[in-house]
C-alpha positions in Angstrom: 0.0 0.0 0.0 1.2 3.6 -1.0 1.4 6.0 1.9 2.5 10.1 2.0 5.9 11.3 2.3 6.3 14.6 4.9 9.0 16.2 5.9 8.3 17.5 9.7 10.4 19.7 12.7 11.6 16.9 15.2 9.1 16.7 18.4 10.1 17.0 21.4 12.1 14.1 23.1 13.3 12.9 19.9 13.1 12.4 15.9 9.9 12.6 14.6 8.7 8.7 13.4 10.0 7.4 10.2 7.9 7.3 7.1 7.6 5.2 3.6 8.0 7.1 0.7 5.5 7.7 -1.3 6.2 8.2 -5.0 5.4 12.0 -6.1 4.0 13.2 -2.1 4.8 16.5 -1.5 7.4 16.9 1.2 5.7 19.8 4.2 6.7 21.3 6.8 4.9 20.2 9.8 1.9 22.4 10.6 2.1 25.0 13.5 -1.1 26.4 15.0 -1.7 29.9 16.9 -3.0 29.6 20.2 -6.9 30.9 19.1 -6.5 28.5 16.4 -5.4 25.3 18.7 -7.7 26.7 21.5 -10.7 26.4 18.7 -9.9 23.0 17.6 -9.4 21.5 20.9 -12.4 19.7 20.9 -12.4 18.2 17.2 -11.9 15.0 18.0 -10.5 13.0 14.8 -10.2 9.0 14.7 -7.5 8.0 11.9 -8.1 4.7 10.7 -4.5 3.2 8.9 -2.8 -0.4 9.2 0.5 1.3 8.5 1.9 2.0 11.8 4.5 4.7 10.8 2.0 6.4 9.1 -0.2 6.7 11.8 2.9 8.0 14.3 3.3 10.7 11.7 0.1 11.5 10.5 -0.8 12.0 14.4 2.0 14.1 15.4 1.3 16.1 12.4 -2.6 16.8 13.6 -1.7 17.1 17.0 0.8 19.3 16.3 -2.1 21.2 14.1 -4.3 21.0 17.4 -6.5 18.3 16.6 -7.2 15.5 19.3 -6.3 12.4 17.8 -7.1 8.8 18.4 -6.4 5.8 16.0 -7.3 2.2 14.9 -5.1 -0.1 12.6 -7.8 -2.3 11.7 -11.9 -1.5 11.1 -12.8 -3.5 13.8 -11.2 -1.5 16.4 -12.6 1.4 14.6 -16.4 1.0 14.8 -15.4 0.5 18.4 -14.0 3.6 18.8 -16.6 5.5 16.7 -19.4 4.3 19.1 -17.6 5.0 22.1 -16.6 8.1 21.6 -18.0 9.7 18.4 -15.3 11.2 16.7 -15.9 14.8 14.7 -13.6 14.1 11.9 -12.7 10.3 10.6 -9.6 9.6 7.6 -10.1 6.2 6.4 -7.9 4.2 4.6 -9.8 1.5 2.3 -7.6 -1.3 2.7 -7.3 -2.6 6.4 -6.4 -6.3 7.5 -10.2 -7.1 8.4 -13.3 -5.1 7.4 -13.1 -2.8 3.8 -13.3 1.0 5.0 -16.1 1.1 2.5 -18.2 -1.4 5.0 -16.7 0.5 7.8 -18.2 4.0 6.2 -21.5 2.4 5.7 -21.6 0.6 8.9 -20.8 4.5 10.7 -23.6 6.2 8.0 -26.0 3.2 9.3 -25.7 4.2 12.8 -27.9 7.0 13.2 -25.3 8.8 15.9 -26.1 12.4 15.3 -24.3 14.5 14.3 -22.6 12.5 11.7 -18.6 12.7 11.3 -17.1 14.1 8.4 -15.8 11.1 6.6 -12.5 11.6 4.5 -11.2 8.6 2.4 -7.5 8.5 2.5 -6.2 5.6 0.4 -4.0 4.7 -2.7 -7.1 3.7 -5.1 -7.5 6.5 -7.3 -9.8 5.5 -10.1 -12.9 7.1 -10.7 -14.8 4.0 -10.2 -13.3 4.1 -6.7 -14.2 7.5 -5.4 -17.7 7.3 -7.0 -18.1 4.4 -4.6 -16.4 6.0 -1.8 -18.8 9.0 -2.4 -21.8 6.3 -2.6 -21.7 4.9 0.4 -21.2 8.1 2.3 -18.1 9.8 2.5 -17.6 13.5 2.6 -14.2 14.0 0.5 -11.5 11.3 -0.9 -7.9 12.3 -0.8 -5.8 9.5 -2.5 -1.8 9.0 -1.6 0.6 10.7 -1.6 -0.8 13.7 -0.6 0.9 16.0 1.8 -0.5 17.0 5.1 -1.0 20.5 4.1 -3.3 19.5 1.3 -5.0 17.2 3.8 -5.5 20.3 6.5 -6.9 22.0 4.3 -9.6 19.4 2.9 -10.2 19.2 6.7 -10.5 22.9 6.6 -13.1 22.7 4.4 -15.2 20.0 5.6 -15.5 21.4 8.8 -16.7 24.4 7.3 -20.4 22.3 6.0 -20.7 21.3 9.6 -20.5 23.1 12.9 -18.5 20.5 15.5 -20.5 18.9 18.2 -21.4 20.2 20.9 -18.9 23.6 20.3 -20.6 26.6 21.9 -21.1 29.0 19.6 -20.8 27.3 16.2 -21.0 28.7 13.0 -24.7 27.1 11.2 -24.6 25.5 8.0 -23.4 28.4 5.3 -25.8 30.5 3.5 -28.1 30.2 6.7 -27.9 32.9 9.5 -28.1 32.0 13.5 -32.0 32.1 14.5 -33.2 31.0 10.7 -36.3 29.3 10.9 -37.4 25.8 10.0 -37.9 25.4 6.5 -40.8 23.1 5.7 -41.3 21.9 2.0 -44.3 19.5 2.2 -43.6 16.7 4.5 -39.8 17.9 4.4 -38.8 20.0 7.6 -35.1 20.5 7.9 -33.5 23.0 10.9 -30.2 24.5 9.7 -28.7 25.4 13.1 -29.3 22.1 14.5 -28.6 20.1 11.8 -31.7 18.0 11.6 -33.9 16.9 9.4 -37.7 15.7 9.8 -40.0 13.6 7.8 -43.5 13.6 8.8 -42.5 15.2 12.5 -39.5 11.8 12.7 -36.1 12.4 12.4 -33.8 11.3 10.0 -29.7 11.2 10.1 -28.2 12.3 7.2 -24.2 13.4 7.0 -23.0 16.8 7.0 -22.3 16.6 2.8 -26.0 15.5 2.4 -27.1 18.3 4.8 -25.0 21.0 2.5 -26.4 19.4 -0.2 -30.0 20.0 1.0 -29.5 23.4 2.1 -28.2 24.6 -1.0 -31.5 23.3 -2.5 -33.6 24.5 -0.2 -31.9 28.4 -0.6 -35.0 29.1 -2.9 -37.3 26.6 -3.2 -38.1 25.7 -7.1 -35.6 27.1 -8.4 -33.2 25.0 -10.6 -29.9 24.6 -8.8 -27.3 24.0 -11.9 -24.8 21.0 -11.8 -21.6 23.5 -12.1 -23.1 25.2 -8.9 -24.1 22.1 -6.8 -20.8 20.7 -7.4 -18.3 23.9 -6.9 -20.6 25.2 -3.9 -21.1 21.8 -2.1 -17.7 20.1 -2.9 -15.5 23.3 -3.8 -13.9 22.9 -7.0 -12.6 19.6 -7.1 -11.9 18.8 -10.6 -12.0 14.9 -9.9 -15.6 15.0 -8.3 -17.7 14.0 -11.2 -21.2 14.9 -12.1 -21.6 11.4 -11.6 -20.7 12.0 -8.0 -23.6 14.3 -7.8 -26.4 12.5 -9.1 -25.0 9.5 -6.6 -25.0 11.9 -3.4 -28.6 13.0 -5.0 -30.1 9.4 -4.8 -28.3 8.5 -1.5 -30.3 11.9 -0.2 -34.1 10.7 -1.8 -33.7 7.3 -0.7 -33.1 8.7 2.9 -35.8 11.4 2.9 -38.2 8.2 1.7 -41.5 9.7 0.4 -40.4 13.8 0.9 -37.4 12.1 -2.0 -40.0 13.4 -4.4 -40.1 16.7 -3.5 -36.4 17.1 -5.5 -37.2 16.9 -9.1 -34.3 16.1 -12.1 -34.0 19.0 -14.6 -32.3 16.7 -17.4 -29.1 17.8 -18.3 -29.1 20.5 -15.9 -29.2 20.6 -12.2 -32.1 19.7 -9.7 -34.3 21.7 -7.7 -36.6 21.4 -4.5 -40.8 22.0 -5.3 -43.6 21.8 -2.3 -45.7 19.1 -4.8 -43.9 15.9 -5.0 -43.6 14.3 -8.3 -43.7 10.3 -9.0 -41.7 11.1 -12.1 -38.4 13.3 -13.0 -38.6 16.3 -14.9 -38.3 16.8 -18.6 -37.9 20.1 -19.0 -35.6 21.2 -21.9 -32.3 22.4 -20.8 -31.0 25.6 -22.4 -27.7 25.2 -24.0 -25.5 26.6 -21.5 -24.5 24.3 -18.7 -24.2 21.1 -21.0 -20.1 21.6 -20.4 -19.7 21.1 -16.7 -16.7 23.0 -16.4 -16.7 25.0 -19.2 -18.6 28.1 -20.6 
């Protein structure tokens, strides 16, 4: 298995832990945090799931260094254990471990119903599109594949955390786009509170993970109106040129079959973008798309 190269300061009481190299990983300096900064992460608790030993000693220094608190599992196992005992904030899982795929161990921490839901980041050596669309399938939040460098992997952190105020932080920033005090929004059956991060079906809650949330939410910014592909994926995602449209329409179904019956109340524009309406529809629409947006990326 391919793992990251860094290049770190030494930590105290001795050299920092050794590292495989990784073909083409960008060698980083070790991060260094303020004190606001480490005093505001403090309580982002992050569970890093690797069966290379070396790379979790490095990769742990590295995010304790960046303030993070840090615990870690070598096999999938060990990290549902973890998971349920002490819900983590922020989880970077590797694919291949010794015992359980961290595709069954995504799906098994999506299945739980804990709330709120971790941000899930992939971090493995299968690159292929074909692995990230099913990384992204069964519910994770961003896929880095190695080498990476731990700067690059800050900042993906960076951003995550950004779609989903931490648990349980006094204070914390809602869902972007929504202010502090912002009403329920109620689409039919559909009722979904921003600042709490819940959604409702019929008056019951249902879990869904902080991507799915931000995913909602940008829907639900004006209801009916037709959210464009190019939008959904650089405002939900950022711009990240190897998150395919595909990826979208995946993360859309994963969303309707969790909202059940309120699934209807998002509609398909074909060959354009989706949008949220108060009258569910059996049926997808066909409206006909106007001729700009056909190129994702380009206009």
């Amino acid at each position: 298995m391919l793992s990251q190269t860094t290049k770190e300061t030494e930590p105290p009481g001795g050299p920092k832990p050794k590292t495989s190299a990784g073909r083409g990983a960008e060698p980083v300096a070790s991060p260094r945090t303020t004190g606001s900064e480490a005093a505001r992460r403090g309580k982002v608790r992050v569970l890093l799931v690797e069966d290379e030993e070396d790379l979790v000693r490095s990769l742990s220094y590295s995010l304790e260094a960046a303030g993070y608190q840090v615990s870690s599992a070598l096999d999938g196992a060990t990290a549902l254990r973890l998971a349920t005992a002490q819900p983590p904030d922020i989880v970077l899982l590797d694919l291949m471990l010794p015992d359980i795929s961290g595709l069954e161990v995504c799906r098994r921490i999506r299945a739980s119903g804990h709330a709120p839901q971790p941000i899930v980041i992939m971090v493995t050596a299968r690159g292929e599109e074909v692995d990230r669309v099913v990384g992204f399938e069964v519910g994770a939040d961003d896929y880095l594949v190695k080498p990476f460098s731990v700067r690059e992997l800050l900042l993906r952190m960076e951003a995550r955390q950004r779609t989903q105020p931490v648990a349980d932080e006094p204070g914390a920033a809602p869902a972007a786009g929504f202010a502090p005090g912002k009403a329920r929004i109620i689409v039919g059956n559909l009722e979904v509170d921003p600042e709490s991060h819940q959604v409702f079906i019929n008056g019951s809650e249902i879990h869904v993970s902080a991507l799915e949330m931000r995913l909602l939410l940008h829907l639900l910014e004006v209801p009916g109106k037709v959210r464009y592909r190019r939008e959904l994926l650089t405002e939900v995602w950022g711009y990240h040129p190897e998150v395919s449209s595909r990826t979208l329409d995946t993360h859309v179904k994963r969303l309707r079959q969790k909202l059940a019956d309120a699934g209807a109340h998002i509609h398909t524009v074909r060959g354009v973008g989706y949008r949220i309406v108060a009258q569910a529809a059996a049926g997808e629409s066909h409206e006909r798309p106007p001729t700009e947006g056909c190129n994702l990326w380009q206009r």
